[in-house]
C-alpha positions in Angstrom: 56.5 -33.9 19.4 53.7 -32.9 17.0 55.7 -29.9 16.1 58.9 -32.6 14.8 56.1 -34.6 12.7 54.8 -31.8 11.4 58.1 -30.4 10.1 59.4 -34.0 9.0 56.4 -34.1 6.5 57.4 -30.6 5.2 60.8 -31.3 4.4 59.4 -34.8 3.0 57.3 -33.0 0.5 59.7 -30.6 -0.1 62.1 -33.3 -1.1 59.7 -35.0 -3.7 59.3 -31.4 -5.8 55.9 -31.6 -5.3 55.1 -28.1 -6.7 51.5 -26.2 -7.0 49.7 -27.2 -10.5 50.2 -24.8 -13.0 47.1 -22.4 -14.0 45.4 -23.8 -17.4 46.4 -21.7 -20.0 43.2 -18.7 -21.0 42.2 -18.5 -24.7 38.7 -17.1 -24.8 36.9 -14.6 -22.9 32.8 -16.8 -22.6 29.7 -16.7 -20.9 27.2 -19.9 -20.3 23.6 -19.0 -21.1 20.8 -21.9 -19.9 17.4 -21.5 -21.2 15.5 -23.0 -18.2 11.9 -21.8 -19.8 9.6 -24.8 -21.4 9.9 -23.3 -25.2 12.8 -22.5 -27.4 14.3 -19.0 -27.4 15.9 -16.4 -29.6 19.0 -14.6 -28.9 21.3 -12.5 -30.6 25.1 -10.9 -30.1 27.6 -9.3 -31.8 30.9 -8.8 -31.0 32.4 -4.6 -31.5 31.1 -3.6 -34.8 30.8 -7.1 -35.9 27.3 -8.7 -37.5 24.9 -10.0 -35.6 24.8 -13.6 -34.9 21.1 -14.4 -34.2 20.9 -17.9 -32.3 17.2 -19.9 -31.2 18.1 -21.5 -27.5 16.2 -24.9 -27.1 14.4 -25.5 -23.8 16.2 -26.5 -21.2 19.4 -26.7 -23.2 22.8 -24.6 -22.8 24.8 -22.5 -25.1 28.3 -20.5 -24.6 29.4 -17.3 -26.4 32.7 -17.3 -26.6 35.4 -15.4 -27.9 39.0 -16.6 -29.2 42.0 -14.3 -28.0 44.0 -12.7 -30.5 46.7 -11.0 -28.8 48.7 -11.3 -25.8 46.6 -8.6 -23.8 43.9 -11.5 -23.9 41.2 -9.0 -24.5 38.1 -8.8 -26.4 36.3 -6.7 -28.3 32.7 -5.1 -26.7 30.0 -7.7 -26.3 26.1 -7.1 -27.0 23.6 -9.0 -26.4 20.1 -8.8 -26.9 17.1 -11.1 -26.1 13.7 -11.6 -27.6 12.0 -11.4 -24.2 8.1 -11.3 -25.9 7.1 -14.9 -25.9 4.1 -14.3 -28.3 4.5 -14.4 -32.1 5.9 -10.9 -31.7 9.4 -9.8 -30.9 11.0 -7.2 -28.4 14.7 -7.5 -28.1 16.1 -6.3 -25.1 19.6 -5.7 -24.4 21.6 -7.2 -21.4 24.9 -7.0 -20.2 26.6 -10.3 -19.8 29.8 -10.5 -18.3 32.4 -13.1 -19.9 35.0 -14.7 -18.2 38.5 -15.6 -19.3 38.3 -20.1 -20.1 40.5 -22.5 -21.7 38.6 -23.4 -24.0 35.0 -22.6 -25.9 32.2 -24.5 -23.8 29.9 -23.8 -20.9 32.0 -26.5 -18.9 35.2 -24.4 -19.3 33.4 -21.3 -18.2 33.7 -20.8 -14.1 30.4 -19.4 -11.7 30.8 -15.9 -12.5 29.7 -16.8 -16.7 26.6 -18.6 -16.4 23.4 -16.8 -17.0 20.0 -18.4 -16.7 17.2 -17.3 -19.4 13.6 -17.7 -17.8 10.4 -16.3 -17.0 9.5 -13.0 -15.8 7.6 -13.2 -12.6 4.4 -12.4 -13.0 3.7 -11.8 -17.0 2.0 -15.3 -17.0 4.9 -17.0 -19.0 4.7 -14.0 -21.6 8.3 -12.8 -21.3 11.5 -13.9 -20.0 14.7 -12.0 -18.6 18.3 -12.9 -18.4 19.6 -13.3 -14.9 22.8 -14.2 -13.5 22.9 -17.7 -12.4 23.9 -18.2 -8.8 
């Protein structure tokens, strides 16, 4: 008998054309980074042989680096990033990979789990320098 139910729901949604929503459509390739130290930060990426676009993070704020597909491969050129990681009135940029993922749309709330990056301190410098990590 719970066999017949089971089927008679089937055929029921069946017969309404429920069907399975359709995937949003991907436009950029981004990545999510979240400054969770107590200060600002500075950050810079470039995309290929492009200039450098140097950014300053505020503390416990968010910011996406996104980039817009321009062909149908949705692909995008290299990305490198680089973080001031000395948190004295000196600078040492650091390079990290981060990892985009492919989003509808250019925002940290389009980009899924395996985009977000968290920015904070490295254990035990004291607060003097920070890493990138991926966010879990």
């Amino acid at each position: 008998m719970k066999l017949g139910v089971v089927a008679i729901a089937m055929v029921a949604l069946a017969s309404t054309g429920a069907r399975p929503a359709a995937a949003q459509q991907t436009t950029h390739g981004c990545a999510c980074l979240h400054n969770q130290t107590s200060v600002p930060i500075s950050y810079r990426y470039k995309w290929g042989e492009g200039e450098w676009k140097t950014m300053k993070l505020q503390a416990g704020y968010r910011n996406w680096i996104c980039w817009q597909y321009q062909n149908a491969q949705k692909s995008s050129p290299n990305l490198l990033f680089q973080l001031d990681v000395d948190m004295s009135k000196g600078s040492a940029w650091t390079t990290y990979t981060i990892g985009r993922v492919q989003t509808a749309g250019a925002s940290c709330d389009a980009v899924g789990a395996g985009g977000h990056y968290n920015v904070s301190y490295r254990p035990n410098t004291n607060n003097g320098f920070i890493q990138v990590t991926k966010r879990n």
